[in-house]
N, CA, C and O atoms as a CHARMM CRD file, in Angstrom:
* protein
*
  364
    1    1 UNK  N    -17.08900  -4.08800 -14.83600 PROA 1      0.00000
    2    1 UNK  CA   -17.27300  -3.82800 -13.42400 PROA 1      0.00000
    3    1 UNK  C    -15.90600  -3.59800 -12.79100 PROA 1      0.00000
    4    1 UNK  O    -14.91200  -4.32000 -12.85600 PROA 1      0.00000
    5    2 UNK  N    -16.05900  -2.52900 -12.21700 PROA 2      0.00000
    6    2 UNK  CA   -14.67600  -2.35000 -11.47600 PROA 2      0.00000
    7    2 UNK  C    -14.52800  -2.46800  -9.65700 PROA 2      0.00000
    8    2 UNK  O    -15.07600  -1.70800  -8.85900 PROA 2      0.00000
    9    3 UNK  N    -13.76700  -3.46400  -9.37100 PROA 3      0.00000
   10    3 UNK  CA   -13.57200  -4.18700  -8.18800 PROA 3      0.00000
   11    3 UNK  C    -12.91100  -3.53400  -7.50600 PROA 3      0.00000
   12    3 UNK  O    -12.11800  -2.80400  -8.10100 PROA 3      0.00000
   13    4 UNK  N    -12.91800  -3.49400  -6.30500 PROA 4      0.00000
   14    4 UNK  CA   -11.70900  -3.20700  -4.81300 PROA 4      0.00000
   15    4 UNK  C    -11.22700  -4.75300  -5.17600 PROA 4      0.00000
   16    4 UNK  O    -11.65500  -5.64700  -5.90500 PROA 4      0.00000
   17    5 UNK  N    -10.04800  -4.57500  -4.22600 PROA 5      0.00000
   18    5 UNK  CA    -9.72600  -5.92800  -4.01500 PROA 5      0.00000
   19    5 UNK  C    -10.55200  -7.05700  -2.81000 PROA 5      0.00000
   20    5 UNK  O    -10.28800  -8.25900  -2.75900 PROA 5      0.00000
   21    6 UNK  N    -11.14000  -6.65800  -2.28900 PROA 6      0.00000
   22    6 UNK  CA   -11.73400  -7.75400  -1.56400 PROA 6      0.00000
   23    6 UNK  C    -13.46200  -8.05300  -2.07300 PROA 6      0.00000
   24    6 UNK  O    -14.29200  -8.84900  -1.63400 PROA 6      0.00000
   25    7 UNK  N    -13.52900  -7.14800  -3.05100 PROA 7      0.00000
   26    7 UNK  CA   -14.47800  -7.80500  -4.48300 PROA 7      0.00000
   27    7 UNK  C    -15.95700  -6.56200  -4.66500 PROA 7      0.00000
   28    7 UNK  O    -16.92900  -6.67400  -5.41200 PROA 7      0.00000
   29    8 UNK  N    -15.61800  -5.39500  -3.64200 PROA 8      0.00000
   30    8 UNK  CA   -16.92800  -4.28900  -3.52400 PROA 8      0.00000
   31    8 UNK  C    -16.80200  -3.82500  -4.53400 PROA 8      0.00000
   32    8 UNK  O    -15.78300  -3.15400  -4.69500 PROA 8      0.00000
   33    9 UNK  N    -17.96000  -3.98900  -5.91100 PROA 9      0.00000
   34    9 UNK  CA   -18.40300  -3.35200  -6.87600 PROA 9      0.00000
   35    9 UNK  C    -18.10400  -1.98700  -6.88400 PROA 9      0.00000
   36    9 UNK  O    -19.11200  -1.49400  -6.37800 PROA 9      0.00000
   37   10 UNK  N    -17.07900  -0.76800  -7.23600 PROA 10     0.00000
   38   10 UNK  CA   -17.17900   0.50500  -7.06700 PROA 10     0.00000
   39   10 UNK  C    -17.86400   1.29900  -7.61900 PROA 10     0.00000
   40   10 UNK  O    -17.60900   2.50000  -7.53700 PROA 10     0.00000
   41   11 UNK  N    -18.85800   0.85000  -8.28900 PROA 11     0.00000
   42   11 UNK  CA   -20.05700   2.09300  -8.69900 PROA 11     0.00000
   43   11 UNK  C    -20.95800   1.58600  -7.49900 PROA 11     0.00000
   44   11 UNK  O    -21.45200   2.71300  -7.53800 PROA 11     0.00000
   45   12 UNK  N    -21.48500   1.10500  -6.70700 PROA 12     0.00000
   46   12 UNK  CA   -22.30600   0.32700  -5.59400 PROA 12     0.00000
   47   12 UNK  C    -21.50800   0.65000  -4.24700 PROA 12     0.00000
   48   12 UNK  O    -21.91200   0.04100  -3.25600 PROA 12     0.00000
   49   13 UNK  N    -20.49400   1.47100  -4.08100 PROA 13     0.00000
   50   13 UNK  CA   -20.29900   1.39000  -2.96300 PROA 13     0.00000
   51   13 UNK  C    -20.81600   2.19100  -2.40200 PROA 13     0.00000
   52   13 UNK  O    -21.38900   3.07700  -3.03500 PROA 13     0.00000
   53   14 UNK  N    -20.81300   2.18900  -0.78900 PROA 14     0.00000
   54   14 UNK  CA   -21.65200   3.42300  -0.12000 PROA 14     0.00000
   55   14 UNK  C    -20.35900   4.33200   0.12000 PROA 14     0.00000
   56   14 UNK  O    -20.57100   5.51200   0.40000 PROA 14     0.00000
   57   15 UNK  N    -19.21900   3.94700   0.04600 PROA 15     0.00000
   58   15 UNK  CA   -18.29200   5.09500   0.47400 PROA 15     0.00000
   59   15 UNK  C    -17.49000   6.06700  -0.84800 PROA 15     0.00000
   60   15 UNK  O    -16.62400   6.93600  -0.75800 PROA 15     0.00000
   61   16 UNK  N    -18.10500   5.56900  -1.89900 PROA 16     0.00000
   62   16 UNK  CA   -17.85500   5.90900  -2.87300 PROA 16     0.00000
   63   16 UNK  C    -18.12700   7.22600  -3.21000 PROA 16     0.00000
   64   16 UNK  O    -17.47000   7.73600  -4.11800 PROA 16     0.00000
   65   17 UNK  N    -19.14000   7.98500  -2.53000 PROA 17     0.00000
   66   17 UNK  CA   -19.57200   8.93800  -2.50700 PROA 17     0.00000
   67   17 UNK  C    -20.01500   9.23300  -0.54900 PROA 17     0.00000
   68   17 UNK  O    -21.01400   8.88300   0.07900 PROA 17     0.00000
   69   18 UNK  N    -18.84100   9.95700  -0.12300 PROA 18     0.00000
   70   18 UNK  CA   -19.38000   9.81300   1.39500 PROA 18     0.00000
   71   18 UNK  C    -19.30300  11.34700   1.94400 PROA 18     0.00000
   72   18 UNK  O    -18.32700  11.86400   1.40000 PROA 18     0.00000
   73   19 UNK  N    -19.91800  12.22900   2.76500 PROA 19     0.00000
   74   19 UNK  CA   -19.41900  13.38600   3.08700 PROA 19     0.00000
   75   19 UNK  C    -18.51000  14.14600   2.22400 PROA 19     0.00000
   76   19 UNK  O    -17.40100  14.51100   2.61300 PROA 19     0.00000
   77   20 UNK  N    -18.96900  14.38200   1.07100 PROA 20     0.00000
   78   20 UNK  CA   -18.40200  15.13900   0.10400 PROA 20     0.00000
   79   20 UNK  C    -17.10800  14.83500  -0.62700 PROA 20     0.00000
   80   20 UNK  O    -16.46400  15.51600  -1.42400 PROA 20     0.00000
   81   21 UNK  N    -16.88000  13.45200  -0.06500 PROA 21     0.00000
   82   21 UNK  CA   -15.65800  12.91100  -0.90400 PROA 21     0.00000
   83   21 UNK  C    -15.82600  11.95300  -1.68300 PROA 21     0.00000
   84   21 UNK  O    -16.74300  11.13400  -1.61200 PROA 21     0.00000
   85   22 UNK  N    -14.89700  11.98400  -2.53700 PROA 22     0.00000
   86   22 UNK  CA   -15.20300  10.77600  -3.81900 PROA 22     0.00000
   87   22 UNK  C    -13.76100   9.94300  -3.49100 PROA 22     0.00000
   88   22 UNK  O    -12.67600  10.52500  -3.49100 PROA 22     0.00000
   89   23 UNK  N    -13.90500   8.55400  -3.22200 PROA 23     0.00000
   90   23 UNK  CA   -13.02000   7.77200  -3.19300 PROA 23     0.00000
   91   23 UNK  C    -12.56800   7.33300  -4.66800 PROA 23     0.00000
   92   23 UNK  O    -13.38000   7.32800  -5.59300 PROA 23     0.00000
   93   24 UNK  N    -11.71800   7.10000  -4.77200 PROA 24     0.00000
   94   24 UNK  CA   -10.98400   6.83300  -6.38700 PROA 24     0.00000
   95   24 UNK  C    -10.80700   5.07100  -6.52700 PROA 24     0.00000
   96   24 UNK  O    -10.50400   4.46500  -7.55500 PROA 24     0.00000
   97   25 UNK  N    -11.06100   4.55400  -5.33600 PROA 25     0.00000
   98   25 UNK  CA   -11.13700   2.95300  -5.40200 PROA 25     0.00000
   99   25 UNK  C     -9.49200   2.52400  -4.30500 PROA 25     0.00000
  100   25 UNK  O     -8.47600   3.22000  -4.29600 PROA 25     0.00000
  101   26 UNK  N     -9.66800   1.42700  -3.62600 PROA 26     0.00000
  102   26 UNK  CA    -8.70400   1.29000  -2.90700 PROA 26     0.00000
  103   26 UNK  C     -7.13600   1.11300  -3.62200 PROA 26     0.00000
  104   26 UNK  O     -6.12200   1.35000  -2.96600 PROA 26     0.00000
  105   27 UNK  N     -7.09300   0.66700  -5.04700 PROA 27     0.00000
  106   27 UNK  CA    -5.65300   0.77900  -5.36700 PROA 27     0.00000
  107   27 UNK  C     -4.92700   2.14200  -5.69000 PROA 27     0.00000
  108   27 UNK  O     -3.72400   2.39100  -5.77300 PROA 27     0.00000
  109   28 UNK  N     -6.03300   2.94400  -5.84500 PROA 28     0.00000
  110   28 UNK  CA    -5.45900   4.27500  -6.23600 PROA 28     0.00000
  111   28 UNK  C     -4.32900   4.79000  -4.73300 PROA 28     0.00000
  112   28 UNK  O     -3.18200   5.11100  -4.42200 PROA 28     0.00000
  113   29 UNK  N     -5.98600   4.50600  -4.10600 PROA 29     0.00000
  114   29 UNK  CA    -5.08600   5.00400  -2.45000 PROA 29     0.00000
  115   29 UNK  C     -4.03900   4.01000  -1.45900 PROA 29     0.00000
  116   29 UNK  O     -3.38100   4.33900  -0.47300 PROA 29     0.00000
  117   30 UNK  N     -4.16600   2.72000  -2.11600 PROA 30     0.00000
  118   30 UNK  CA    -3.52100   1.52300  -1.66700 PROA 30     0.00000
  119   30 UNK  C     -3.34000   1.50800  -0.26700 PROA 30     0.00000
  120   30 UNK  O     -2.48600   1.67300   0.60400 PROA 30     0.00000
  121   31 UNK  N     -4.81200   1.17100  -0.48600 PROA 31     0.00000
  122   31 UNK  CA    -5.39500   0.33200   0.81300 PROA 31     0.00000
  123   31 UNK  C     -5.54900   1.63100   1.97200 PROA 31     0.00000
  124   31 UNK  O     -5.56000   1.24300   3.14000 PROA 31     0.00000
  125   32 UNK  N     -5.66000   3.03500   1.77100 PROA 32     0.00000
  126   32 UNK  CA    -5.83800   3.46800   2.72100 PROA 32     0.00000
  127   32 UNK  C     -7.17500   4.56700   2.55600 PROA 32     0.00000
  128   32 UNK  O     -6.96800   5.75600   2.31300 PROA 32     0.00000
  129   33 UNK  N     -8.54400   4.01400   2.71900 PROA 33     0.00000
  130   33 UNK  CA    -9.41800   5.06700   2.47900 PROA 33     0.00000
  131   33 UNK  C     -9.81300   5.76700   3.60100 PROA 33     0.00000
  132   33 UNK  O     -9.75800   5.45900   4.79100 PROA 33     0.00000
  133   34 UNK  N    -10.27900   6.90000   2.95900 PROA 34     0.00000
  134   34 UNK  CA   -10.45000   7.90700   3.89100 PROA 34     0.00000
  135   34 UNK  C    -11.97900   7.74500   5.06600 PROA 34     0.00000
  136   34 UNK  O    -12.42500   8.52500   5.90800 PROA 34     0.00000
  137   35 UNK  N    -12.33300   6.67200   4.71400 PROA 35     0.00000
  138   35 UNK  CA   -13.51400   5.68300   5.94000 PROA 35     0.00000
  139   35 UNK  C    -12.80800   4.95900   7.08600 PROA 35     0.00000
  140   35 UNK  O    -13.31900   4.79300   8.19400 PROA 35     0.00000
  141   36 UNK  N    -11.85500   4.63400   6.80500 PROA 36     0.00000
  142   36 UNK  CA   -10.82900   3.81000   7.59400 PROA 36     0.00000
  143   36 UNK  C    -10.37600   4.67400   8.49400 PROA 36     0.00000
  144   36 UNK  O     -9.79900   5.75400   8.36400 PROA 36     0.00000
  145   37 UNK  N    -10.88200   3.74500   9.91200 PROA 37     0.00000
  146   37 UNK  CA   -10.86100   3.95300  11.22500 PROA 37     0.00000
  147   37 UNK  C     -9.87800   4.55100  12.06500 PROA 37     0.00000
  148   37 UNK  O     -9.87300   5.51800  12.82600 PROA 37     0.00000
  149   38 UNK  N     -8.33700   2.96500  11.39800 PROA 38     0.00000
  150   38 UNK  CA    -7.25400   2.88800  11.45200 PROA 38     0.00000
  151   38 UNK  C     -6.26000   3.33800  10.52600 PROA 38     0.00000
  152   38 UNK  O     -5.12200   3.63300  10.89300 PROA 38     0.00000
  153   39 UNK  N     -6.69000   3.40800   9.20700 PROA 39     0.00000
  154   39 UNK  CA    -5.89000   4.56700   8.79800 PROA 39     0.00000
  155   39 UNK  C     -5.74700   3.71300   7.28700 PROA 39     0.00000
  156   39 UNK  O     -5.28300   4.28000   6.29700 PROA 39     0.00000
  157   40 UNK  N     -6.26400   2.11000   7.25400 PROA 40     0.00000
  158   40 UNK  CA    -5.42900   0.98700   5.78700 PROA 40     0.00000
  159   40 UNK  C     -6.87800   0.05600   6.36300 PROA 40     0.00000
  160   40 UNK  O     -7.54000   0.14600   7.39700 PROA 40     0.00000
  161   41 UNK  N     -6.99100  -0.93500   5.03500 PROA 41     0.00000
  162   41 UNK  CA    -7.81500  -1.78200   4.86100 PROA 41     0.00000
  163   41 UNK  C     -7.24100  -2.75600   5.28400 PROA 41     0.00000
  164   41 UNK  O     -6.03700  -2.79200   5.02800 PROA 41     0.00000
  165   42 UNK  N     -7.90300  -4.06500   6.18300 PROA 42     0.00000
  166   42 UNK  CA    -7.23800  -4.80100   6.57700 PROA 42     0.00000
  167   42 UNK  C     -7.12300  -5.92000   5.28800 PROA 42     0.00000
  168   42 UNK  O     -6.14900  -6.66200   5.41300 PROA 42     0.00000
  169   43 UNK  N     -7.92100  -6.15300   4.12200 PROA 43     0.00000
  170   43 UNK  CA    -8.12400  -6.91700   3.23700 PROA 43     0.00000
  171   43 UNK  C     -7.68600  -6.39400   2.03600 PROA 43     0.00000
  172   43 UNK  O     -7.73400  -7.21500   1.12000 PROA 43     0.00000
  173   44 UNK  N     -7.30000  -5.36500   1.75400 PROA 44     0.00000
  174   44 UNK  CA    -6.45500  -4.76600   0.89900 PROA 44     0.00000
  175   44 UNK  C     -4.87600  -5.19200   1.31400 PROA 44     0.00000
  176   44 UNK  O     -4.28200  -5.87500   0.48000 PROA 44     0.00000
  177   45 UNK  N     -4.25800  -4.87900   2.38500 PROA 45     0.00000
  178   45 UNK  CA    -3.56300  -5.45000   2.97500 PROA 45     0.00000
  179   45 UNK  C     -2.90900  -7.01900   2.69100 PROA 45     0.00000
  180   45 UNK  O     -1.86800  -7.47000   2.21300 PROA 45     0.00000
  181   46 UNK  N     -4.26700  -7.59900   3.33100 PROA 46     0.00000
  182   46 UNK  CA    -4.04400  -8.86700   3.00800 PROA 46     0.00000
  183   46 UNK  C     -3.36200  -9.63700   1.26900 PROA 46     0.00000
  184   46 UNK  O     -2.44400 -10.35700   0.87600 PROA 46     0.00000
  185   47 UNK  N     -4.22100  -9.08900   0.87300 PROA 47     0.00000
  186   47 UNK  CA    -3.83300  -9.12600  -0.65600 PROA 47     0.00000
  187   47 UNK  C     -2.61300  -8.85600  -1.26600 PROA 47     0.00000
  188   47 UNK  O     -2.08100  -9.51400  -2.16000 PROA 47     0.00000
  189   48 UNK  N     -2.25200  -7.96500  -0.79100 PROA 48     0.00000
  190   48 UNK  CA    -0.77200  -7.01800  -1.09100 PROA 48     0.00000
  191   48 UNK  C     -0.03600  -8.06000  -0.78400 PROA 48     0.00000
  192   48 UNK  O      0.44800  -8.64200  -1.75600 PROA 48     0.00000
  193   49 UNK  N      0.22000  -8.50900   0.31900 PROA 49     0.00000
  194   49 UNK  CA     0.89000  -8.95700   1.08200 PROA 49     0.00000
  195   49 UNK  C      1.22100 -10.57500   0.56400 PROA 49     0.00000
  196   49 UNK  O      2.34900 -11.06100   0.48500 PROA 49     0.00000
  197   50 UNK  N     -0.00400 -11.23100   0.25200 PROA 50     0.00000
  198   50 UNK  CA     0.05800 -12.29400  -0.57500 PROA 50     0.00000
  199   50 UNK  C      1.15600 -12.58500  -2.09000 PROA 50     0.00000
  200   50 UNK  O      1.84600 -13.49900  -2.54200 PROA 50     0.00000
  201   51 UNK  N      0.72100 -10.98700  -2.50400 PROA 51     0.00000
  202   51 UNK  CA     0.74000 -10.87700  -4.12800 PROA 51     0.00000
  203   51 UNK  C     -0.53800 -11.11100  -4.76500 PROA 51     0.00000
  204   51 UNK  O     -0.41700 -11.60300  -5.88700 PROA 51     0.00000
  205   52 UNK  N     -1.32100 -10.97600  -4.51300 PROA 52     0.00000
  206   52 UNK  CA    -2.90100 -11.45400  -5.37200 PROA 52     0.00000
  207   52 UNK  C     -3.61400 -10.01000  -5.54300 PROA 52     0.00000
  208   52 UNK  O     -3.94300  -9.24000  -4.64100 PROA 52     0.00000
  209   53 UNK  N     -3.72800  -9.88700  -6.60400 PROA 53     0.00000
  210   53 UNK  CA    -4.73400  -8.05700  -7.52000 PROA 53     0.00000
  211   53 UNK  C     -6.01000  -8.29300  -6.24500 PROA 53     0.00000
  212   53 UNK  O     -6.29400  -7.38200  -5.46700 PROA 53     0.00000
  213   54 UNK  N     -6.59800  -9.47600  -6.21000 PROA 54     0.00000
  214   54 UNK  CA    -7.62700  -9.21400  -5.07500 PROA 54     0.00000
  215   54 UNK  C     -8.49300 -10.79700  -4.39100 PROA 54     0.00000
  216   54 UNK  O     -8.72100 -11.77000  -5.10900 PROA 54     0.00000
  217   55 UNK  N     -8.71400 -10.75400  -3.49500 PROA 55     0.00000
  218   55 UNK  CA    -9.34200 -11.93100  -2.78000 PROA 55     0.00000
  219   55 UNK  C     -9.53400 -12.97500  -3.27700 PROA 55     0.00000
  220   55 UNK  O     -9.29500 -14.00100  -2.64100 PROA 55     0.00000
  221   56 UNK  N    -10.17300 -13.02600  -4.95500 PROA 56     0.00000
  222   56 UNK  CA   -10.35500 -14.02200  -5.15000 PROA 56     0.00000
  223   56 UNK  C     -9.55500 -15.32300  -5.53000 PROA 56     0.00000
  224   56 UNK  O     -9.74400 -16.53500  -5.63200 PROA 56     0.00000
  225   57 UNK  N     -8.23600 -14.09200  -5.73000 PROA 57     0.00000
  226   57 UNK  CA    -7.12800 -14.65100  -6.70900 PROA 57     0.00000
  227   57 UNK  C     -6.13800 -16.15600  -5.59800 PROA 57     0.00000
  228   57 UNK  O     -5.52500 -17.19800  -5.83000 PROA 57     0.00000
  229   58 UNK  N     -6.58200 -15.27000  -4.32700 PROA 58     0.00000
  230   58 UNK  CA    -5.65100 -15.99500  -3.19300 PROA 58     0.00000
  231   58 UNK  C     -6.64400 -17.71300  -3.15100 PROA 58     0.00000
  232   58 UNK  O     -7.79700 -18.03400  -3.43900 PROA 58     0.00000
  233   59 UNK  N     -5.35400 -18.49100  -2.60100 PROA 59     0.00000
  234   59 UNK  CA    -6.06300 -20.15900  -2.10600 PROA 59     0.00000
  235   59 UNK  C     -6.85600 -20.15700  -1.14800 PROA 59     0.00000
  236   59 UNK  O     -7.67700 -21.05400  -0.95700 PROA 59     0.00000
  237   60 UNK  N     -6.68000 -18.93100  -0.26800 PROA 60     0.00000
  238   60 UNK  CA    -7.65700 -19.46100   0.68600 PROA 60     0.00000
  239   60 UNK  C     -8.99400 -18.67000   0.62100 PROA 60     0.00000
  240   60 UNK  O     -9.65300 -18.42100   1.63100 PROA 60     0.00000
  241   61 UNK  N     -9.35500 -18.28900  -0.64300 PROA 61     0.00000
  242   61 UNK  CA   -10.71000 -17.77800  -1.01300 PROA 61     0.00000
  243   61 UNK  C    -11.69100 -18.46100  -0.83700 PROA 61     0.00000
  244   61 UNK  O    -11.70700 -19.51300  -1.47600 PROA 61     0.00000
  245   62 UNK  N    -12.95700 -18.14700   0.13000 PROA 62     0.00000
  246   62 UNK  CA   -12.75900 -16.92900   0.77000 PROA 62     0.00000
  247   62 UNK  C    -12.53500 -17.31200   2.02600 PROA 62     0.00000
  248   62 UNK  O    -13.12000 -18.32900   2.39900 PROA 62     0.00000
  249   63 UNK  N    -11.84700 -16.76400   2.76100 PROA 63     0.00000
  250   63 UNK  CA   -11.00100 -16.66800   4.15000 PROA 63     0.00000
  251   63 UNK  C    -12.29500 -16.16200   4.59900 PROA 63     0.00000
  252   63 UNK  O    -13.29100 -15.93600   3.91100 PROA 63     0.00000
  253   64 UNK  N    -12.01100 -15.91000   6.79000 PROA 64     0.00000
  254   64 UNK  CA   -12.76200 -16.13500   7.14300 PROA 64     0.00000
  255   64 UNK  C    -12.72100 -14.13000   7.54600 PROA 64     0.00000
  256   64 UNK  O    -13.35900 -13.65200   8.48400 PROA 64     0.00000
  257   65 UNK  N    -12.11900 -13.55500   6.89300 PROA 65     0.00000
  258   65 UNK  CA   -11.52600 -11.99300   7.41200 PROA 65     0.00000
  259   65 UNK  C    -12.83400 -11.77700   6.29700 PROA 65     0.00000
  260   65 UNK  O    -13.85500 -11.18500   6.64700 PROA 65     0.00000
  261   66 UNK  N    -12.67100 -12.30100   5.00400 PROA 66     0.00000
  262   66 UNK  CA   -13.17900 -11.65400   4.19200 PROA 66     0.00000
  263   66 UNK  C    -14.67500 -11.91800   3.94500 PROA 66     0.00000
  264   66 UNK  O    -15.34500 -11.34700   3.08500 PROA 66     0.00000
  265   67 UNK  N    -15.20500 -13.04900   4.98100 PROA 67     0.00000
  266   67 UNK  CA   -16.54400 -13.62500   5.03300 PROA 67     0.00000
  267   67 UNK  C    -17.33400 -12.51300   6.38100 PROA 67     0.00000
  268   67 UNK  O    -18.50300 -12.12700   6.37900 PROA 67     0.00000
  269   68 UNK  N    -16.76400 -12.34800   6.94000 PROA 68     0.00000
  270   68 UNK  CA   -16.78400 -11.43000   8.24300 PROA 68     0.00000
  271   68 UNK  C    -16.98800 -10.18100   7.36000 PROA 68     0.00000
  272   68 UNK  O    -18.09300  -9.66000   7.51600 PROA 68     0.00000
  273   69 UNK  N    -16.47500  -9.80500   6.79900 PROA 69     0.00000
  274   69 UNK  CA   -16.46000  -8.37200   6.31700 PROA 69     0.00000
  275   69 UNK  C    -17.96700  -8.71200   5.07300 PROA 69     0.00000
  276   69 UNK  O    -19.05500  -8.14100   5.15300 PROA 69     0.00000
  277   70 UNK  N    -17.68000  -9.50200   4.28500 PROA 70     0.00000
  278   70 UNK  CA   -18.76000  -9.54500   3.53800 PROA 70     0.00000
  279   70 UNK  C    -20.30200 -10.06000   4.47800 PROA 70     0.00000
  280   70 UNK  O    -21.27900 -10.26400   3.75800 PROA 70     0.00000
  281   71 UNK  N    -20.39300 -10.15100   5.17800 PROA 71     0.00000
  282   71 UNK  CA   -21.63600 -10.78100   6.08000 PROA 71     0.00000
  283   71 UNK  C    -22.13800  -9.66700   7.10300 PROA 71     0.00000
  284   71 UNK  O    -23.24700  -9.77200   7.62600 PROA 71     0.00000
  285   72 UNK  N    -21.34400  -8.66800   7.35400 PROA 72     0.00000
  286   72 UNK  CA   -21.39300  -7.48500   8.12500 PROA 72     0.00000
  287   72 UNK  C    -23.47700  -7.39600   8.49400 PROA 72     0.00000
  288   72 UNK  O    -24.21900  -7.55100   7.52400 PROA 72     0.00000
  289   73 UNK  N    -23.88100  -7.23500   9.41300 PROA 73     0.00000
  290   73 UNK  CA   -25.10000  -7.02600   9.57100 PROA 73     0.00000
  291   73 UNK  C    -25.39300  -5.93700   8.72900 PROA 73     0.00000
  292   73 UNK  O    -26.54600  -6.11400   8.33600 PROA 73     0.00000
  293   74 UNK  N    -24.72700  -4.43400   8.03800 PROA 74     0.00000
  294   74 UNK  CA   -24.94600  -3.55100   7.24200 PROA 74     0.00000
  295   74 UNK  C    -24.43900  -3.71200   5.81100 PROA 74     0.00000
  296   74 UNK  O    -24.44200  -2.82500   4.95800 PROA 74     0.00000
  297   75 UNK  N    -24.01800  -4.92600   5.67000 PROA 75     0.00000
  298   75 UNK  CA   -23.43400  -5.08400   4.69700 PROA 75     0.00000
  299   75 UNK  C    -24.22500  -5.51300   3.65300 PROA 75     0.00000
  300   75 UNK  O    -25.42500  -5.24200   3.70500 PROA 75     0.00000
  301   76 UNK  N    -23.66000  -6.31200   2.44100 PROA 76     0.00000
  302   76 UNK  CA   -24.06000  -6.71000   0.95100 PROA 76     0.00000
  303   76 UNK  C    -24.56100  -7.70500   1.28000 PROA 76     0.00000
  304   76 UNK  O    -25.58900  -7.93800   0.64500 PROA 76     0.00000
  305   77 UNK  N    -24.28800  -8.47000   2.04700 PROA 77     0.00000
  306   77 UNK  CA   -24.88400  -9.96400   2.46500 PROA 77     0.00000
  307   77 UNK  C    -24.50300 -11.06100   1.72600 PROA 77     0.00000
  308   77 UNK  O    -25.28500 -11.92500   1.33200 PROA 77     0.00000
  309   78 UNK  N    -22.75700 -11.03600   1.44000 PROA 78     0.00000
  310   78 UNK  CA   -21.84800 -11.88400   0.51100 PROA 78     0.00000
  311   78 UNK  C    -21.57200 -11.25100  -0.99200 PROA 78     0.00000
  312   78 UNK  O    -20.86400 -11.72400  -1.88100 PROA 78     0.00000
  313   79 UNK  N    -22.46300  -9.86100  -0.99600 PROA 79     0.00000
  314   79 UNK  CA   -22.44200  -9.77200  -2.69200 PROA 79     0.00000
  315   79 UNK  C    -20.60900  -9.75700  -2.98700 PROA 79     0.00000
  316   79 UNK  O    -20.06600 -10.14200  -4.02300 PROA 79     0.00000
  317   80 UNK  N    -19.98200  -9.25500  -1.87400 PROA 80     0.00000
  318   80 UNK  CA   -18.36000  -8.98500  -2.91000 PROA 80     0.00000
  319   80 UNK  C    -17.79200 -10.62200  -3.25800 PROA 80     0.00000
  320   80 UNK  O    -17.29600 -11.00800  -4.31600 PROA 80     0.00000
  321   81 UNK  N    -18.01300 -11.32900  -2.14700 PROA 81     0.00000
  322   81 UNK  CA   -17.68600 -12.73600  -2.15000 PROA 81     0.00000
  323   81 UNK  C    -18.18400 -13.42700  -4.37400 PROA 81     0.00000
  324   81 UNK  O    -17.57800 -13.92700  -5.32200 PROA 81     0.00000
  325   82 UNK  N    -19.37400 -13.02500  -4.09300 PROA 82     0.00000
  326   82 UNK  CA   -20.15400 -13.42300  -5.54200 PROA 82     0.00000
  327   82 UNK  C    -19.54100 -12.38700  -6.67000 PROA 82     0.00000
  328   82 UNK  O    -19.39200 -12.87700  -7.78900 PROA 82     0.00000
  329   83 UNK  N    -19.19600 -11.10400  -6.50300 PROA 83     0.00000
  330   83 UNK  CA   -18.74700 -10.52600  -7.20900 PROA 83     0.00000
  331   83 UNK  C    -17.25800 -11.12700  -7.78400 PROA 83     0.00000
  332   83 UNK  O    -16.83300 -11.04600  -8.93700 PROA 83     0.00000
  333   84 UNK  N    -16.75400 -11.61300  -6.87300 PROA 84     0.00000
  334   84 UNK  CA   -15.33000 -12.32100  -7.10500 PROA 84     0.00000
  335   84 UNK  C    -14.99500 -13.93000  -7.76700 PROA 84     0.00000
  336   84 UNK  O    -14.32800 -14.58700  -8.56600 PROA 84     0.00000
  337   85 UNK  N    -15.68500 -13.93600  -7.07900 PROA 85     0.00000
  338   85 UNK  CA   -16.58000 -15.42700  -7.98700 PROA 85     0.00000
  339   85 UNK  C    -17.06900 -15.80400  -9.29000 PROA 85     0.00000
  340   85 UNK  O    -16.87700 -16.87600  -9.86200 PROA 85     0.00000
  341   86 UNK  N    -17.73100 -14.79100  -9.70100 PROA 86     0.00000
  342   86 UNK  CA   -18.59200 -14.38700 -11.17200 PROA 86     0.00000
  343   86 UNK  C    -17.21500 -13.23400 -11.94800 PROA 86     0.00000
  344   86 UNK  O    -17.50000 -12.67800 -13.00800 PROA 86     0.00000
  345   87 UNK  N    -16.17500 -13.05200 -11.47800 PROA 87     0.00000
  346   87 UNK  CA   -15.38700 -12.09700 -12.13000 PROA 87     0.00000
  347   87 UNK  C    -14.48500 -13.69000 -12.27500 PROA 87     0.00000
  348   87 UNK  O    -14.42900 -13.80100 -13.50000 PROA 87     0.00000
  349   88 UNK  N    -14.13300 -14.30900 -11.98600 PROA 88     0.00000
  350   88 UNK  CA   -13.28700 -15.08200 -12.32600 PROA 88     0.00000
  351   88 UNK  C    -13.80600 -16.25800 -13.41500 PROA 88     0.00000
  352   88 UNK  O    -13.05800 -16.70300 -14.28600 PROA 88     0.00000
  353   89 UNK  N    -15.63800 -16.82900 -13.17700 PROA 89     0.00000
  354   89 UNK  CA   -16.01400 -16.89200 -14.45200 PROA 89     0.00000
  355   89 UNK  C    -15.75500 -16.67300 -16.08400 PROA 89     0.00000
  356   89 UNK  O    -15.71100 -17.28100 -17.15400 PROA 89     0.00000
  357   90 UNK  N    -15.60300 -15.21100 -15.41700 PROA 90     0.00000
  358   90 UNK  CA   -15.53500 -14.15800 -16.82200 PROA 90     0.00000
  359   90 UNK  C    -14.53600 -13.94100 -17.74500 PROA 90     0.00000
  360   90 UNK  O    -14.54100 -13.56100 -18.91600 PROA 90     0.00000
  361   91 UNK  N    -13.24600 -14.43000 -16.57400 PROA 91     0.00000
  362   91 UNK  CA   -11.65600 -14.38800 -17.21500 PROA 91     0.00000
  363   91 UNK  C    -11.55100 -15.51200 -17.36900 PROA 91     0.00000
  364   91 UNK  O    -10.51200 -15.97600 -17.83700 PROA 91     0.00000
């Protein structure tokens, strides 16, 4: 399974395939996809900034940026949170 850093499955994403573009995953573009409002991910960001490959890796997993984003009324409904969770299982 291949992760963003704040834990969105990239074969499952919805922006993965959006208006005729194919996103390559946020490290390719580091942290700046072409969905983004403002121009960079605020949780890609975050990560960088830490030093941590992605959310789960950081102490304060999961923060409250990245519970907000995973809880989104259109959202997964925690799946990246569990995705990050069950990937660290695995390693």
């Amino acid at each position: 399974m291949k992760l963003s850093s704040c834990g969105i499955d990239c074969a499952a994403c919805k922006f993965s395939v959006e208006q005729g573009q194919r996103c390559p995953g946020c490290y390719a573009v580091k942290g700046k996809p072409f969905w983004s409002t403002d121009g960079i991910c605020d949780l890609y960001v975050c990560a960088a900034d830490k030093g941590v490959h992605n959310c789960g890796k950081c102490g304060e997993f999961p923060c409250g940026m990245l519970q907000t984003w995973a809880y989104q009324e259109e959202g997964e409904n925690g799946q990246r949170i569990e995705n990050l969770r069950n990937l660290e299982k695995i390693l």
